[in-house]
Backbone bond lengths (Angstrom), bond angles and torsions (degrees), N, CA, C in turn:
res aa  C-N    CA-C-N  psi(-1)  N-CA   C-N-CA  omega(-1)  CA-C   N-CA-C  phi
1 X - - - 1.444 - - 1.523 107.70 -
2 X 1.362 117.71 134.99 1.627 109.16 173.54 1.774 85.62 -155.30
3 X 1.497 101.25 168.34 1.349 135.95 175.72 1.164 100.43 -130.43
4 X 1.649 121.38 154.79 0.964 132.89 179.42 2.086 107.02 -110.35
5 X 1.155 103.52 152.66 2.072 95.72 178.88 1.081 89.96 -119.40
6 X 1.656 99.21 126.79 1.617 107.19 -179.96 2.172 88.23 -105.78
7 X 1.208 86.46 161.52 1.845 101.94 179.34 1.886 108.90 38.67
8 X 1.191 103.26 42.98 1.392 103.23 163.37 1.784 103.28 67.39
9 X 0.985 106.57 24.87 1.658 103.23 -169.26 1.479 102.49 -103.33
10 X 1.617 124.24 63.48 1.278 102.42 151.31 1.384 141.36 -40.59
11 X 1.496 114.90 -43.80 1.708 100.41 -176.08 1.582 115.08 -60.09
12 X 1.060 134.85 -7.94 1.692 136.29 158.63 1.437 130.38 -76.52
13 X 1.391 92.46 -43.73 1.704 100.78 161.43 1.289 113.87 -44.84
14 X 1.548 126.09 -55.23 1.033 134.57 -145.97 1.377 100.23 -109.25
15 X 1.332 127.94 1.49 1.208 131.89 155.76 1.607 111.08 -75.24
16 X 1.384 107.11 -55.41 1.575 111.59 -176.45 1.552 116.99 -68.47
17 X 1.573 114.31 -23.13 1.601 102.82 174.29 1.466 103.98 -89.77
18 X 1.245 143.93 9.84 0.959 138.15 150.43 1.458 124.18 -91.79
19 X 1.001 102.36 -6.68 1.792 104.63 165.84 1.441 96.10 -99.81
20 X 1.172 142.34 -27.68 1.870 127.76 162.82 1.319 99.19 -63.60
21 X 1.397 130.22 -33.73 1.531 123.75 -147.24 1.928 84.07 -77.02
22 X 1.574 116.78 -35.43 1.337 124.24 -170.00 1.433 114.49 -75.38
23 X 1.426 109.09 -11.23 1.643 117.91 -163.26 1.701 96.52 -80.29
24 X 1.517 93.26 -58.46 1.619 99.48 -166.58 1.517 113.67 -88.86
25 X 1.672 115.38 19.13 1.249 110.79 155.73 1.787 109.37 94.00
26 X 1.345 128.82 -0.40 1.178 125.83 -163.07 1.756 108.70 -69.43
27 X 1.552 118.74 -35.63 1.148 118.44 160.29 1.633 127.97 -32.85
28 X 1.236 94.50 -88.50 1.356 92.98 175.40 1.932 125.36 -49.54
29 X 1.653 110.45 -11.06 1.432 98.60 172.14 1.548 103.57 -99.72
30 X 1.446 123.55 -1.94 1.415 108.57 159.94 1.578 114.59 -69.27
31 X 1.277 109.66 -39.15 1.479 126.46 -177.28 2.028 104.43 -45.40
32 X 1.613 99.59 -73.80 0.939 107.07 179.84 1.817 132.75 -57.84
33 X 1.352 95.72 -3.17 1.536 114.46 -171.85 1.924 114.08 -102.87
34 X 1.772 72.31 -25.90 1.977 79.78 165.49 1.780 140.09 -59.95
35 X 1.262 93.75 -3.51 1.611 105.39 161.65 1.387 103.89 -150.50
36 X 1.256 105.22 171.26 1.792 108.17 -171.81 2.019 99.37 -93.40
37 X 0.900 81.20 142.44 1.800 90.88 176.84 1.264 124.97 -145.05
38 X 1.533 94.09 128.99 1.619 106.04 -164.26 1.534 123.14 -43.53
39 X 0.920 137.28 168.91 1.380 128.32 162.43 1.728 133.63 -62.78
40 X 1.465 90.55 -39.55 1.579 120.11 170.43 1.685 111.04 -38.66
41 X 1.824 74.10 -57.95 2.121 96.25 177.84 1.338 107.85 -60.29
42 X 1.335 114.72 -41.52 1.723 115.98 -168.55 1.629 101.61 -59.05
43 X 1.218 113.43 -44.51 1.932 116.32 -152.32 1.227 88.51 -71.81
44 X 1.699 117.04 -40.91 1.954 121.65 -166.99 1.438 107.87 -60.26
45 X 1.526 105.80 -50.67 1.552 103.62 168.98 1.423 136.48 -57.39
46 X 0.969 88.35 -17.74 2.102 94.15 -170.30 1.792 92.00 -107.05
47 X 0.778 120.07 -40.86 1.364 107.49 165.81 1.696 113.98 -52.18
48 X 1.051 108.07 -58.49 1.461 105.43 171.14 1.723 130.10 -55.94
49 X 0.953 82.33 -59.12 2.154 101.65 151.20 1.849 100.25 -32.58
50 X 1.086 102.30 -46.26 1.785 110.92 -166.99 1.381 102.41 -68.27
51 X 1.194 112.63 -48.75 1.538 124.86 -130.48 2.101 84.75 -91.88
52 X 1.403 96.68 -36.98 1.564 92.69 174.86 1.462 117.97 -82.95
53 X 1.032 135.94 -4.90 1.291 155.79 178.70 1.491 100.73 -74.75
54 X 1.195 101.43 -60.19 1.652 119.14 -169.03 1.740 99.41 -56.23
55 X 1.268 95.90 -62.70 1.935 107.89 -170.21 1.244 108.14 -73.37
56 X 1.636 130.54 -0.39 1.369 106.47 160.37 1.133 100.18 -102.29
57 X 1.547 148.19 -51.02 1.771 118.51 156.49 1.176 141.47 -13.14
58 X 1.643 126.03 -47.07 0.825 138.97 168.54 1.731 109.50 -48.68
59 X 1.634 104.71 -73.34 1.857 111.24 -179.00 1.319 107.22 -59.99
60 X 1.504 136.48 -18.35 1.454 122.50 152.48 2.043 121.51 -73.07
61 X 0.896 99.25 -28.24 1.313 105.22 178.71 1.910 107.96 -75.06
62 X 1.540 106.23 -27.42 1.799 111.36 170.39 1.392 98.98 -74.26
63 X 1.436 113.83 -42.37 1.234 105.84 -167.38 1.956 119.82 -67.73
64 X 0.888 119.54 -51.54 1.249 153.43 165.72 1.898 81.05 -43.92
65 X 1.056 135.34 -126.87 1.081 143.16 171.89 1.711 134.72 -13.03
66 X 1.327 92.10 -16.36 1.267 92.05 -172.54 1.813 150.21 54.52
67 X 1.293 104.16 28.46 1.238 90.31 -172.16 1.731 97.50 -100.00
């Protein structure tokens, strides 16, 4: 990943590769990479990750729709 600094303007550069760095998620896998975690933990989490994913589609899709 790189950005280019046009007119000597680092503070933009480094604004905008950190909003790519935010796009494709690298934050949160440094986050999540900062301690070691079991596998057990991994499936519990992403299931849960899922399960909220799922139920806010859903209450936008009531909402949106109305029933």
């Amino acid at each position: 990943m790189f950005v280019t600094v046009r007119d000597n303007n680092v503070d933009q550069a480094l604004r905008v590769l950190k909003k790519k760095m935010q796009r494709e998620g690298l934050f949160r896998e440094m986050k999540n990479r900062r301690n070691y975690e079991k596998p057990s933990e991994r499936r519990a989490r992403e299931n849960a990750e899922s399960t909220r994913r799922v139920r806010k589609l859903m209450r936008k899709r009531m909402e949106r729709e109305g029933f």
